[in-house]
C-alpha positions as CSV (number, residue, x, y, z in Angstrom):
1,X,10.8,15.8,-1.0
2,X,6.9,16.0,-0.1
3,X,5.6,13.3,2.1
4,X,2.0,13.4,4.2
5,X,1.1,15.5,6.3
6,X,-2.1,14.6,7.1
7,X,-5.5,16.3,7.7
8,X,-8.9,15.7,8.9
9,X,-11.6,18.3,7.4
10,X,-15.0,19.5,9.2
11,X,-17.8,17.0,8.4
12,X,-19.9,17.2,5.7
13,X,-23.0,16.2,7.0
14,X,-23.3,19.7,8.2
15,X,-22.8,21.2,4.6
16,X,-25.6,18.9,3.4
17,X,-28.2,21.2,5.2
18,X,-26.2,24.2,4.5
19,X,-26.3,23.3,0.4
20,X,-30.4,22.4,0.7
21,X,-30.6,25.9,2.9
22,X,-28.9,27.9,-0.7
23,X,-30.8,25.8,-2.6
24,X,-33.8,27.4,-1.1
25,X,-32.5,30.4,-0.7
26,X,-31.9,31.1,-4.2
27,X,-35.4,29.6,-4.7
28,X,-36.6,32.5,-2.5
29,X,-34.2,35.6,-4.0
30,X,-35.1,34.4,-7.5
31,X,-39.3,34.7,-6.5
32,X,-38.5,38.1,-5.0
33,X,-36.2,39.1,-7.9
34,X,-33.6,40.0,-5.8
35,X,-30.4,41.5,-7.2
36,X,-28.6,38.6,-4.7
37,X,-30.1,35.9,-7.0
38,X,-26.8,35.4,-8.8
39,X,-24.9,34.5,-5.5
40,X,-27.9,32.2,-4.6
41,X,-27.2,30.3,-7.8
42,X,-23.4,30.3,-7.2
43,X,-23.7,28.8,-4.1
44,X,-25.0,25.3,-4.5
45,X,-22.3,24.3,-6.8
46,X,-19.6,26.0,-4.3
47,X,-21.0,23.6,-1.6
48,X,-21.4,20.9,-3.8
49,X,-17.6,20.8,-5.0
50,X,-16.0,20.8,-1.3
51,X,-17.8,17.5,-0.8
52,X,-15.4,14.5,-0.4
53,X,-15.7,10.9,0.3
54,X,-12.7,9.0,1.7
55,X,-13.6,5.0,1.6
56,X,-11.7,2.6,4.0
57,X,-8.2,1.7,3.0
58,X,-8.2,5.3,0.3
59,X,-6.7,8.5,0.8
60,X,-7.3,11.7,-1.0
61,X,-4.6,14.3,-1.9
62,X,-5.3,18.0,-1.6
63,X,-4.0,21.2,-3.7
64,X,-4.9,24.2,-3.8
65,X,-3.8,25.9,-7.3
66,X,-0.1,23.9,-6.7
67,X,0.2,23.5,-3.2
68,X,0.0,20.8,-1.3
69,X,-2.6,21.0,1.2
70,X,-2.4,17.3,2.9
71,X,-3.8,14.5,3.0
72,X,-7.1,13.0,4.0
73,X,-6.6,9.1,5.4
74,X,-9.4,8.6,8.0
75,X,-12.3,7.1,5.9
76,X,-15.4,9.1,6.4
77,X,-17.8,12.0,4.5
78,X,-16.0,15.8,4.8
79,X,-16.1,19.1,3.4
80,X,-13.3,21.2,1.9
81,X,-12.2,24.2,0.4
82,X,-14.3,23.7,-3.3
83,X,-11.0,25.0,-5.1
84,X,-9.0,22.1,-3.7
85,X,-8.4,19.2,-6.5
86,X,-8.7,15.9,-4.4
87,X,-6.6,13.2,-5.9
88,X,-7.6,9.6,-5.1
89,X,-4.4,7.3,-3.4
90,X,-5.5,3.6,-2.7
91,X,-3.9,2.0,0.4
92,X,-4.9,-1.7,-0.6
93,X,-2.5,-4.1,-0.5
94,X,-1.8,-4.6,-4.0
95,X,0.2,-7.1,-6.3
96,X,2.2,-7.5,-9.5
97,X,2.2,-10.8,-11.2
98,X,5.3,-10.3,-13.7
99,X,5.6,-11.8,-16.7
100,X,8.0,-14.8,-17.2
101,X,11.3,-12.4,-18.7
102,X,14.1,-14.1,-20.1
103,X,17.5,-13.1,-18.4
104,X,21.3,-13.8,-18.2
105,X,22.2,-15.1,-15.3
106,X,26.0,-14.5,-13.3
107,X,27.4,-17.0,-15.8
108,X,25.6,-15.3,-18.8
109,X,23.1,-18.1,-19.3
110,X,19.8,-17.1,-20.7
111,X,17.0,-17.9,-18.3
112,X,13.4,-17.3,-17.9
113,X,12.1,-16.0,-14.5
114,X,8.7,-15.3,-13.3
115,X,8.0,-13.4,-10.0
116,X,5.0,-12.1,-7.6
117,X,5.8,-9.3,-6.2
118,X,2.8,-7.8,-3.4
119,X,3.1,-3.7,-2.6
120,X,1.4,-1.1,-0.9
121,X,1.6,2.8,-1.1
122,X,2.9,4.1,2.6
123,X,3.2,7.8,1.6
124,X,0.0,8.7,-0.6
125,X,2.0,12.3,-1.0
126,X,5.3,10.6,-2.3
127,X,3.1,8.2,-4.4
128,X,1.3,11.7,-6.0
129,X,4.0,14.1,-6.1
130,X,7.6,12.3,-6.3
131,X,7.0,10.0,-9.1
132,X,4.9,11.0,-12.6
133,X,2.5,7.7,-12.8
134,X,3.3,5.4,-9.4
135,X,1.4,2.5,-10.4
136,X,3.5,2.3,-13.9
137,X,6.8,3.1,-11.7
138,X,6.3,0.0,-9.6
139,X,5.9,-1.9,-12.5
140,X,8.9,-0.7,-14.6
141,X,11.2,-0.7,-11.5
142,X,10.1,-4.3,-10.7
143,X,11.2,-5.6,-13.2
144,X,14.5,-3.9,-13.6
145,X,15.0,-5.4,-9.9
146,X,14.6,-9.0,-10.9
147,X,16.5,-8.1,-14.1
148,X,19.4,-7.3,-11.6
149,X,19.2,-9.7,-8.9
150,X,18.8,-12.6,-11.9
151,X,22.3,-10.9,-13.2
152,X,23.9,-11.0,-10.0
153,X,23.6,-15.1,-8.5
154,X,24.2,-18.1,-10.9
155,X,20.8,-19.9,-11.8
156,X,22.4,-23.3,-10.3
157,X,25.9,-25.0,-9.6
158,X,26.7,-28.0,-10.8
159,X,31.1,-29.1,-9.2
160,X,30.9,-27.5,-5.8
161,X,28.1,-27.9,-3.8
162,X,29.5,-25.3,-1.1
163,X,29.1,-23.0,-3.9
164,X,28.4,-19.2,-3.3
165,X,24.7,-19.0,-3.3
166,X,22.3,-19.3,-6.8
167,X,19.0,-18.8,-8.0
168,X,17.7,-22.1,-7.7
169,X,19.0,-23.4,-4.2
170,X,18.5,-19.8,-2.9
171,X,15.2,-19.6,-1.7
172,X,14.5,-17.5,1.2
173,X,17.7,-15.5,0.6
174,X,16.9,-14.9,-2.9
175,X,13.6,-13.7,-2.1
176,X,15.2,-11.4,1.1
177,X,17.7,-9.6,-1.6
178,X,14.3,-8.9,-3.9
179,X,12.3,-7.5,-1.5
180,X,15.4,-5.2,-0.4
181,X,16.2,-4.3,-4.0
182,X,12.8,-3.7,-4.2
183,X,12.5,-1.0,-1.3
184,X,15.6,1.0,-2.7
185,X,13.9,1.5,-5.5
186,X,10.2,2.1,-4.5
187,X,11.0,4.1,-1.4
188,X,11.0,7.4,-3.5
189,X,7.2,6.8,-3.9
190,X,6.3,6.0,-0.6
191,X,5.5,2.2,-2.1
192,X,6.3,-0.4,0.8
193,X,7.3,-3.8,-0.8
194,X,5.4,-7.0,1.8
195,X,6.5,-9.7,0.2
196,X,8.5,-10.7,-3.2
197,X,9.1,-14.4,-4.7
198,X,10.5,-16.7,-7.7
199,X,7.4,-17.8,-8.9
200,X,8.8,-19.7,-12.5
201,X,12.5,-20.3,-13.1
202,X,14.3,-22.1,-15.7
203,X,16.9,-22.3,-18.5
204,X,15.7,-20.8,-21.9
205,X,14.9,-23.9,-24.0
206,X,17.3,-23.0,-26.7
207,X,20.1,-24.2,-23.8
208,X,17.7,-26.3,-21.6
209,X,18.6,-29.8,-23.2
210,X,22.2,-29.1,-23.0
211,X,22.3,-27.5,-18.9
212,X,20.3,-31.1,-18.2
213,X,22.6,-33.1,-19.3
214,X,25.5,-31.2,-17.6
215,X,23.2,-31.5,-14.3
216,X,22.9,-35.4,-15.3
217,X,26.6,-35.2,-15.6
218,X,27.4,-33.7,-12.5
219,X,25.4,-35.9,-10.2
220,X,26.9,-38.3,-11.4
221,X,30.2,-37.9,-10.5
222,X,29.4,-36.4,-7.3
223,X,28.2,-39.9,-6.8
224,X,30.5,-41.3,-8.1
225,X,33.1,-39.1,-5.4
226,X,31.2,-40.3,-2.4
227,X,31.3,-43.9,-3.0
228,X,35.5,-43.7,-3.8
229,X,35.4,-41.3,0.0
């Protein structure tokens, strides 16, 4: 598994008076018809590829014709091998708004659940290399983790109200098991997972009428239980 190994390059200030210095050098060799003229011309665009611009909170990945070179985290202006291809890795703080999905909950009830979930890549080497298209994996892997932690806990409870945890009365537990589901499945590409919630959650209408009633029902003779107790 590749993960950074990170790398600071020489500054490229320097190389901004060593690329005007070729320009005018082939400026000269190309007056004086100098059989050197063709490295003269060569030369500017050499320079002017190893030039690379790392902004705050970016990284850039380097390879060299397949290898991994490292990677460049400290924000700043450098200079690099020309022949290196830099890929751009964002570390901003990033979220996913999912769409409402509609579910079957532990007791095979179709719900509809909505969830924020806020991310940020660790590992700009696991984020490049480990996965094909990170940004799409997170996606795709978020929501097969609420898919599974909707499957897994009842959406409410309605006899027993020591019942085993659900959906609904959940809350901060709920959200705990999402964010850990979350980092099992993102690890691989160096994604860390800050915070994940239940933004939306309800029955799926075609059942909602009936599940209020049975709620209705319930409370009812739990009421009912205290008053004879």
């Amino acid at each position: 598994m590749t993960t950074d190994k990170i790398v600071k390059p020489g500054s490229g200030y320097l190389w901004i008076l060593i690329f005007f210095g070729s320009i005018a050098a082939f400026v000269y060799l190309t007056a004086q018809v100098h059989p050197l003229f063709a490295i003269g011309f060569i030369m500017p665009f050499l320079i002017m590829f190893g030039f690379i611009v790392v902004n705050p909170n970016d990284s850039k990945v380097l390879v060299l014709f397949g290898d991994y070179i490292g990677t460049v985290r400290e924000n700043g202006f450098y200079w690099a091998n020309p022949f290196y291809s830099k890929k751009k890795v964002t570390l901003r703080v990033r979220n996913i708004e999912g769409d409402k999905i509609k579910v079957n909950d532990k007791e095979g009830n179709p719900i509809i659940i909505g969830t924020v979930i806020v991310w940020q890549v660790t590992d700009s080497a696991k984020a490049s290399f480990e996965v094909d298209n990170y940004e799409h994996y997170v996606k795709l892997q978020s929501d097969a983790a609420v898919r599974h932690l909707a499957g897994s806990y009842s959406y409410d409870h309605f006899d027993d109200e020591q019942k085993e945890i659900t959906l609904r009365s959940g809350g901060d537990h709920i959200n705990a098991e999402l964010v850990k589901e979350l980092e099992e499945r993102l690890g691989l590409a160096g994604v860390r997972v800050i915070e994940a919630r239940i933004t939306h959650l309800a029955y799926s209408e075609e059942i909602a009428g009936a599940m209020l009633q049975r709620q209705q029902a319930s409370a009812v003779v739990a009421a009912r239980t205290k008053i004879v107790e």
